[in-house]
C-alpha positions as CSV (number, residue, x, y, z in Angstrom):
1,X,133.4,102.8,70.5
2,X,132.6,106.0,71.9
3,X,133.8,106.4,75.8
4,X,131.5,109.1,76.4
5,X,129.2,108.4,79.0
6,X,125.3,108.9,78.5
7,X,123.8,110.2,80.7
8,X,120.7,108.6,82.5
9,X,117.8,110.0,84.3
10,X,115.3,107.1,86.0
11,X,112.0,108.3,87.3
12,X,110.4,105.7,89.8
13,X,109.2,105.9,92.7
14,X,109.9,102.5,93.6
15,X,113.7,102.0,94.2
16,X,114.1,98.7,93.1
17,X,112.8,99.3,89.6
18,X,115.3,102.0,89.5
19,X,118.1,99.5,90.1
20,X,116.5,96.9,88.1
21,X,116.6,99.6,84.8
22,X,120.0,100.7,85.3
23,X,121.0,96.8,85.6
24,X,119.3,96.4,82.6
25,X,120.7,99.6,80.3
26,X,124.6,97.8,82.1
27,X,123.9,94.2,81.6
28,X,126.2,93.1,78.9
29,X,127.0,96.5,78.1
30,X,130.2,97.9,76.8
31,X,128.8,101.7,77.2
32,X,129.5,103.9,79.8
33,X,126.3,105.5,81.8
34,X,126.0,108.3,84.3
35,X,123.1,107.4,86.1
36,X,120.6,109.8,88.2
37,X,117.6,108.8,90.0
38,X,114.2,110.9,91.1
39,X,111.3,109.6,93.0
40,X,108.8,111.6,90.9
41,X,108.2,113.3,87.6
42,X,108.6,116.9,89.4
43,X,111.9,115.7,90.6
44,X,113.5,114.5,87.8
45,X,112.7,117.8,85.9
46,X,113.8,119.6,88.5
47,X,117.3,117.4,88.4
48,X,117.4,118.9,84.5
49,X,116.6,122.5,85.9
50,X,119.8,124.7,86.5
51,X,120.0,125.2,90.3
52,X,117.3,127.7,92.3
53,X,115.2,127.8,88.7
54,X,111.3,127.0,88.4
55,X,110.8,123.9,86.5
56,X,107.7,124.7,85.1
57,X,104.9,127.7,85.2
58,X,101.2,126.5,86.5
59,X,99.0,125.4,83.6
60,X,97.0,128.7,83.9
61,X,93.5,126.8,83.6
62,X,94.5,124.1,86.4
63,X,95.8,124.0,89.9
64,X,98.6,121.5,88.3
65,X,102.0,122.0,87.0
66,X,102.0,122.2,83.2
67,X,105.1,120.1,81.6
């Protein structure tokens, strides 16, 4: 099997349903997971953005981040 870890982002903004889906994805198991959490969808694409980037440009015909 492959040892390389995958790596996992969990959006929730609830924290027990983050734990409950990572106990899931390492409940019987033999993989190897790198787990990273955000409260919101803006968070966890700003965990994917290189550091001090903008995640995404305004959606030019709303006052709302286009993704």
């Amino acid at each position: 099997m492959d040892k390389t870890a995958w790596r996992i982002l969990i959006i929730d903004d609830s924290p027990d349903d983050r734990a409950e889906v990572q106990w899931a994805l390492l409940n019987g198991s033999q993989r190897r997971y790198h787990f990273q959490e955000a409260e919101t969808g803006l968070d966890g694409i700003r965990a994917l953005q290189p550091p001090g980037s903008d995640p995404a440009p305004p959606h030019p015909q709303k006052d709302k981040w286009c993704i």
